[in-house]
KEPATI-140831 format. One record per residue (C-alpha): residue in three letters; x negated, y, z. Coordinates in steps of 0.05 Angstrom, whole numbers, padded with zeros to 5 digits, always signed. Layout:
ALAXYZ/...
END
This chain:
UNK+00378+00218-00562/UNK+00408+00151-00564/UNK+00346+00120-00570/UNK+00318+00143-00517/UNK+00379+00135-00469/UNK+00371+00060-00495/UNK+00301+00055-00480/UNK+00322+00087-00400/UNK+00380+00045-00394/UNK+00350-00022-00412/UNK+00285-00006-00374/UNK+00327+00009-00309/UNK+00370-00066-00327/UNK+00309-00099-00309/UNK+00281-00064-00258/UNK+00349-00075-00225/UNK+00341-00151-00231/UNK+00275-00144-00204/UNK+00300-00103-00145/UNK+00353-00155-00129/UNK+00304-00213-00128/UNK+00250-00177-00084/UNK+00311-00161-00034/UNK+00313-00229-00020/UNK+00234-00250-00019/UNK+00207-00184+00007/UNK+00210-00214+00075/UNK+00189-00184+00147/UNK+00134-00225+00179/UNK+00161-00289+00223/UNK+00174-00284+00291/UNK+00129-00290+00347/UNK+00133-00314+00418/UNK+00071-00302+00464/UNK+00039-00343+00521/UNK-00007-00297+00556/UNK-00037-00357+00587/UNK-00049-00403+00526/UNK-00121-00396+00500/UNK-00113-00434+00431/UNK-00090-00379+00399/UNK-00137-00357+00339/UNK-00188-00297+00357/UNK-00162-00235+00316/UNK-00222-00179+00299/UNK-00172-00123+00288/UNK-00223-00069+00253/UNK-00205+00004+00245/UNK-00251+00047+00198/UNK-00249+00112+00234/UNK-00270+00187+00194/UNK-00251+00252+00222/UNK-00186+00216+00248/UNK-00168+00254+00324/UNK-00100+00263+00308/UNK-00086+00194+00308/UNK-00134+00139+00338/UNK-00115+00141+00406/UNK-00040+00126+00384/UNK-00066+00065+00329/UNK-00102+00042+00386/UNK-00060+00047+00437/UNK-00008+00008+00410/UNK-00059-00047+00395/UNK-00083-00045+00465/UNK+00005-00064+00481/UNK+00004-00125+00438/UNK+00029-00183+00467/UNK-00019-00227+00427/UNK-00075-00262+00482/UNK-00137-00261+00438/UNK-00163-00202+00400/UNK-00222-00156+00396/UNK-00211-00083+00381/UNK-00278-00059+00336/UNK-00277+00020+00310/UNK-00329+00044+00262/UNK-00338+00116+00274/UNK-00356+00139+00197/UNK-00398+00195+00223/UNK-00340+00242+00238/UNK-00347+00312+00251/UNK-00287+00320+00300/UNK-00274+00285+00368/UNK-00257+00213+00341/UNK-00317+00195+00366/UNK-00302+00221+00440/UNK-00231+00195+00437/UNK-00252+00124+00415/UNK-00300+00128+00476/UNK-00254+00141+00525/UNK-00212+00093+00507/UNK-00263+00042+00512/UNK-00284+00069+00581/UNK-00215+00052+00603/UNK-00209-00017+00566/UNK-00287-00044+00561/UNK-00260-00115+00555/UNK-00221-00102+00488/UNK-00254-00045+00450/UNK-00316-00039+00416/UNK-00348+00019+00384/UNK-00397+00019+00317/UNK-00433+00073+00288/UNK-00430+00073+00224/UNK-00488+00077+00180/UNK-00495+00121+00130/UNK-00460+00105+00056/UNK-00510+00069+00008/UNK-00499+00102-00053/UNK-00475+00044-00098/UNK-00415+00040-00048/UNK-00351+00078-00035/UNK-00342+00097+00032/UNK-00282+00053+00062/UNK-00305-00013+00029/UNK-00378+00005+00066/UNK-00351+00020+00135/UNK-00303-00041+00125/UNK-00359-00078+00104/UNK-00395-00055+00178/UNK-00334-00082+00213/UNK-00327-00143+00190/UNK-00401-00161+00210/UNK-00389-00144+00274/UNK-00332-00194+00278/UNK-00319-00252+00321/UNK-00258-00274+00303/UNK-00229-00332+00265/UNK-00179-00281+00228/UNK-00195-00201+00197/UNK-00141-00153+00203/UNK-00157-00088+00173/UNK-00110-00026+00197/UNK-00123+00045+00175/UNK-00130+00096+00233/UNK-00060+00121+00217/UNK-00022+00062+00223/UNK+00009+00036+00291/UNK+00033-00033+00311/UNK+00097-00053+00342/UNK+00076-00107+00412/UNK+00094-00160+00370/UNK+00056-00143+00307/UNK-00016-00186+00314/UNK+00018-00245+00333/UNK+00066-00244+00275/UNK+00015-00241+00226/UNK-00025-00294+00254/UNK+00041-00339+00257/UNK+00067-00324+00188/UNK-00004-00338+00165/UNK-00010-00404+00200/UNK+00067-00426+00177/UNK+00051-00414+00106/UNK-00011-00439+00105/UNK-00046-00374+00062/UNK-00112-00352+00063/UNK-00094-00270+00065/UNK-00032-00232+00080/UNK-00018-00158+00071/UNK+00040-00117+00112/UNK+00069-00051+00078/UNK+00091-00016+00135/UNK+00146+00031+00145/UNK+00119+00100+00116/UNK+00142+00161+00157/UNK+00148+00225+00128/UNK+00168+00294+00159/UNK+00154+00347+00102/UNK+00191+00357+00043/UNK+00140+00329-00008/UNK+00131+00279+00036/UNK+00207+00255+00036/UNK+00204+00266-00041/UNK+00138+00230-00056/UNK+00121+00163-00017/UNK+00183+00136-00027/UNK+00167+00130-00104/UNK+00115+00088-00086/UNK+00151+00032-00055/UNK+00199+00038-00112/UNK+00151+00031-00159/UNK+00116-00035-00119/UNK+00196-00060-00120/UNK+00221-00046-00181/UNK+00158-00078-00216/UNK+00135-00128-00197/UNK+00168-00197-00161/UNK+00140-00218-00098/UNK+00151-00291-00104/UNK+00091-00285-00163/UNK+00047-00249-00116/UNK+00047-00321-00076/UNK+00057-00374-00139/UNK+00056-00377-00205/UNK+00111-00354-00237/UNK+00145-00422-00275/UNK+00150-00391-00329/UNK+00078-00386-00350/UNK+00045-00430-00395/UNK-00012-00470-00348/UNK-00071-00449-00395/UNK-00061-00383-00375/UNK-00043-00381-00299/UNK-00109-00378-00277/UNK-00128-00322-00320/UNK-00068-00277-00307/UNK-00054-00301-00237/UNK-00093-00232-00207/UNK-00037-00188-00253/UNK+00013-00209-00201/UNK-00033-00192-00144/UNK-00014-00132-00099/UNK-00038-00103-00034/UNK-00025-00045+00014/UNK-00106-00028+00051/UNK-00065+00001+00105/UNK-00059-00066+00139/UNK-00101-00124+00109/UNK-00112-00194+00142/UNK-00155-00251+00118/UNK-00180-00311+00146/UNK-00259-00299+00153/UNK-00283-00359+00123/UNK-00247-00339+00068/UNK-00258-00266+00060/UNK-00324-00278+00070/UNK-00331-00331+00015/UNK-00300-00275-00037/UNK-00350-00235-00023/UNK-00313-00188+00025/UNK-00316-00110+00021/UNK-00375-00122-00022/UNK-00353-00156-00083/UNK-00306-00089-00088/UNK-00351-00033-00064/UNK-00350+00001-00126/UNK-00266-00001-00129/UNK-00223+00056-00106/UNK-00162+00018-00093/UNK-00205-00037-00058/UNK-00136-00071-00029/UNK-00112-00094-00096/UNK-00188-00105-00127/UNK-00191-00148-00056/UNK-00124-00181-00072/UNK-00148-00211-00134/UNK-00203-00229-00114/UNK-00166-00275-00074/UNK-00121-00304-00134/UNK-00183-00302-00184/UNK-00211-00349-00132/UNK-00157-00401-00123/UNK-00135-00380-00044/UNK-00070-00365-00025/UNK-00042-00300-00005/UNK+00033-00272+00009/UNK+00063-00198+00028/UNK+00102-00173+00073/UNK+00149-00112+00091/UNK+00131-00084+00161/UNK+00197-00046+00174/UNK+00193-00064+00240/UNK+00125-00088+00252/UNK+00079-00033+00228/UNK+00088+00048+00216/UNK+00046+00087+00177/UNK+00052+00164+00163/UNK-00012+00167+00100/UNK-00004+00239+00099/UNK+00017+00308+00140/UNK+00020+00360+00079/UNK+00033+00375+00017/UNK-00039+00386+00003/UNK-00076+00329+00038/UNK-00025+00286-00007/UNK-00044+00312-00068/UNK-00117+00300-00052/UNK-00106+00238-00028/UNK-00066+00214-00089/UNK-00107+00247-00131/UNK-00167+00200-00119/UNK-00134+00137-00134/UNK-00085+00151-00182/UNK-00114+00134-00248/UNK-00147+00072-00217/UNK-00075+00035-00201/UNK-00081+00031-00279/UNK-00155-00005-00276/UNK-00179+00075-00306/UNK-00145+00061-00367/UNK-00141+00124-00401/UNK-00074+00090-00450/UNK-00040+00059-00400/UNK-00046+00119-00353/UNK-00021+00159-00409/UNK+00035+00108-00431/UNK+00071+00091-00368/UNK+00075+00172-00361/UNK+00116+00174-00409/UNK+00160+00114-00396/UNK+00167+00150-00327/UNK+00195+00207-00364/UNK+00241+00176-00422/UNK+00274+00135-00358/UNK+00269+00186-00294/UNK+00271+00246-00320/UNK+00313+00244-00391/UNK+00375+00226-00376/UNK+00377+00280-00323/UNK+00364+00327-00376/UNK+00400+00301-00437/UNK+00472+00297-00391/UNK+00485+00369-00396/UNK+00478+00371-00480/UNK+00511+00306-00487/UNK+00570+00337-00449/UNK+00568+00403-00484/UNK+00572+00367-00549/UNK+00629+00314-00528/UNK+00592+00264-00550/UNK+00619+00204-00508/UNK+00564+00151-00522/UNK+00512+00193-00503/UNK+00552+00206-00440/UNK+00553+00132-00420/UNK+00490+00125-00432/UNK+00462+00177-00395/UNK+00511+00164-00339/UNK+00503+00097-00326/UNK+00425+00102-00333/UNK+00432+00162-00268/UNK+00473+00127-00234/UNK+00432+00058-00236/UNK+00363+00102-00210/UNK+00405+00130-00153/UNK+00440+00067-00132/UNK+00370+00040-00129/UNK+00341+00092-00091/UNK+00399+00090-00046/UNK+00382+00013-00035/UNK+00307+00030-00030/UNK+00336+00077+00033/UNK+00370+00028+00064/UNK+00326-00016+00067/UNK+00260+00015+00083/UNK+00293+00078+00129/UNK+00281+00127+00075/UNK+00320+00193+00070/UNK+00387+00180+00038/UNK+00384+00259+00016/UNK+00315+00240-00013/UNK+00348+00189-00055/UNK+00382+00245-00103/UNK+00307+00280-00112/UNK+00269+00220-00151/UNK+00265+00262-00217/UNK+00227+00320-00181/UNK+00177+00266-00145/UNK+00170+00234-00211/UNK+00151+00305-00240/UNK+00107+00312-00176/UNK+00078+00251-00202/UNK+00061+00269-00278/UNK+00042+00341-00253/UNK-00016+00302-00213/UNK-00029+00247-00280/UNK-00053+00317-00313/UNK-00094+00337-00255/UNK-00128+00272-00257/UNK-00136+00274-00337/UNK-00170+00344-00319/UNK-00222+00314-00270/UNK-00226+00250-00313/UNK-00247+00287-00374/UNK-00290+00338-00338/UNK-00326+00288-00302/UNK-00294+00309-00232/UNK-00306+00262-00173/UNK-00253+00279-00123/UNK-00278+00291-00055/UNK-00248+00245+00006/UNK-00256+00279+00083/UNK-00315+00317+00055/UNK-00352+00265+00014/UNK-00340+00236-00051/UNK-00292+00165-00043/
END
């Protein structure tokens, strides 16, 4: 028991350090201060890869259509939905020719997953000097475009990415994306995701500079000279988590590339049931771990021994009076709850939610055995009625 409890307790020591450092250099995007009537402002293709998405188009592009930025295009690839995105998108664009344009998407080569292939549509029907890439369920504060374009120009970076403020209504919901972010936060320090980190020996920065790469595909921006000189969509078309695969690209290629929080630039809401987040999970869950089978398996159980354990080993080790195991188990709940509580304030998260992260973590490894199932039985889970 003490073992373990040593294992949880040290694990959670550094993930607290790394917490307290990405507080500080998880930043919001720069401010931004429009001039309707200045022109030199860089064009901005903002593309939105559209399947079977009527519940929310006309409110992602609706509050693109309110952005106080003075030079953007608006181009939605209809991926051959099924529902009335297509007849929303239209109307829209009957009402606001000058901004909106509409692209039928073509259907999916084989050798291609299907968002890298209708992203891949959009950005050849670009214009602009800079990409940015929002899903259909995202929406943009007014201020939004222009602060990405700013805090690209002040630090000078090839590519930027924005995790926006997830909203949740369900219960799983308010028990499962907020593991996410803490996961992102806990793990891995966002000052590397920019530079090197110092302590690094040179011959190996360039080979290990993509392990610090991270990226949320919910909102994406590049410049287009250099998204187009990694290859774009294409050069990951065969990735399921193309945002990160596209984020190292970047590093692996010398450009430059920071993140962002978008707590009050960008919302999101990935998911409206218990189901469709399973499914959606489902499909990309072993590939966060590059479809390694060992680490998959391995961080499962770390999970476990640190989120889950001490919850479980409290109760003997205060039935048997034993008070080191008490500490230990003590200190290692309280440390995951007064991170979660932090994770809360910060990113608007459910305090309540806070006090449930051992059930999402069990939601979690209840999933990592679905996906060993499929993995094993050669399952390819299906995506909005196609295969990813």
């Amino acid at each position: 028991m003490i073992y373990f409890l040593t294992i949880a307790l040290g694990y959670l020591l550094i993930t607290s350090f790394i917490l307290g450092v990405n507080y500080i250099d998880f930043t919001p995007l720069l401010t931004f201060e429009s001039n309707k009537n200045n022109a030199s402002y860089p064009m901005v293709s903002i593309c939105i890869p559209a399947r079977n998405e009527e519940a929310v188009i006309e409110r992602a592009i609706q509050s693109l259509l309110s952005q106080n930025y003075p030079n953007f295009e608006i181009i939605v690839l209809d991926d051959q939905s099924t529902d009335a995105t297509q007849e929303i998108i239209s109307g829209l664009k009957k009402d606001n020719p000058e901004y909106i344009k509409i692209i039928a998407g073509k259907p999916k080569p084989d050798n291609w997953l299907g968002k890298s292939w209708a992203c891949h549509q959009l950005n050849e029907a670009a214009s602009g000097e800079r990409l940015l890439f929002i899903d259909a369920d995202v929406w943009l504060e007014p201020t939004a475009v222009g602060r990405i374009v700013q805090s690209m120009k002040h630090h000078a970076v090839d590519f930027i990415t924005v995790w926006p403020l997830q909203r949740v209504a369900t219960f799983w919901e308010t028990v499962v994306i907020p593991i996410i972010y803490y996961g992102l936060l806990s793990l891995l320090p966002a000052r590397y995701v920019h530079r090197y980190p110092r302590w690094l020996p040179s011959s190996l920065k360039k080979r290990l500079a993509p392990r610090f790469a991270a990226a949320c595909g919910q909102c994406l921006a590049f410049k287009i000279e250099t998204y187009r000189q990694i290859g774009g969509h294409e050069s990951v078309k065969n990735d399921v988590v193309e945002d990160v695969a596209l984020a190292r690209q970047i590093k692996s290629n010398g450009y430059t590339m920071r993140m962002y929080h978008g707590e009050d630039a960008a919302h999101c809401r990935m998911y409206t049931s218990g189901a469709e987040m399973w499914q959606g999970f489902r499909k990309n869950f072993l590939a966060l771990y590059n479809n390694s089978i060992p680490a998959f398996i391995f961080m499962a159980l770390i999970n476990f021994v640190v989120y889950v354990l001490p919850f479980v080993l409290l109760p003997f080790a205060l039935w048997s009076g034993n008070s080191l195991n008490i500490a230990l188990s003590s200190t290692a709940i309280g440390l995951i709850f007064l991170h979660r509580l932090l994770l809360s304030r910060w990113y608007s998260f459910s305090v309540a939610a806070s006090f449930t992260h051992p059930l999402g973590v069990l939601w979690f490894h209840a999933l990592g055995i679905r996906v060993l199932v499929d993995y094993f039985k050669g399952h390819a889970p299906e995506w909005k009625g196609r295969s990813t």
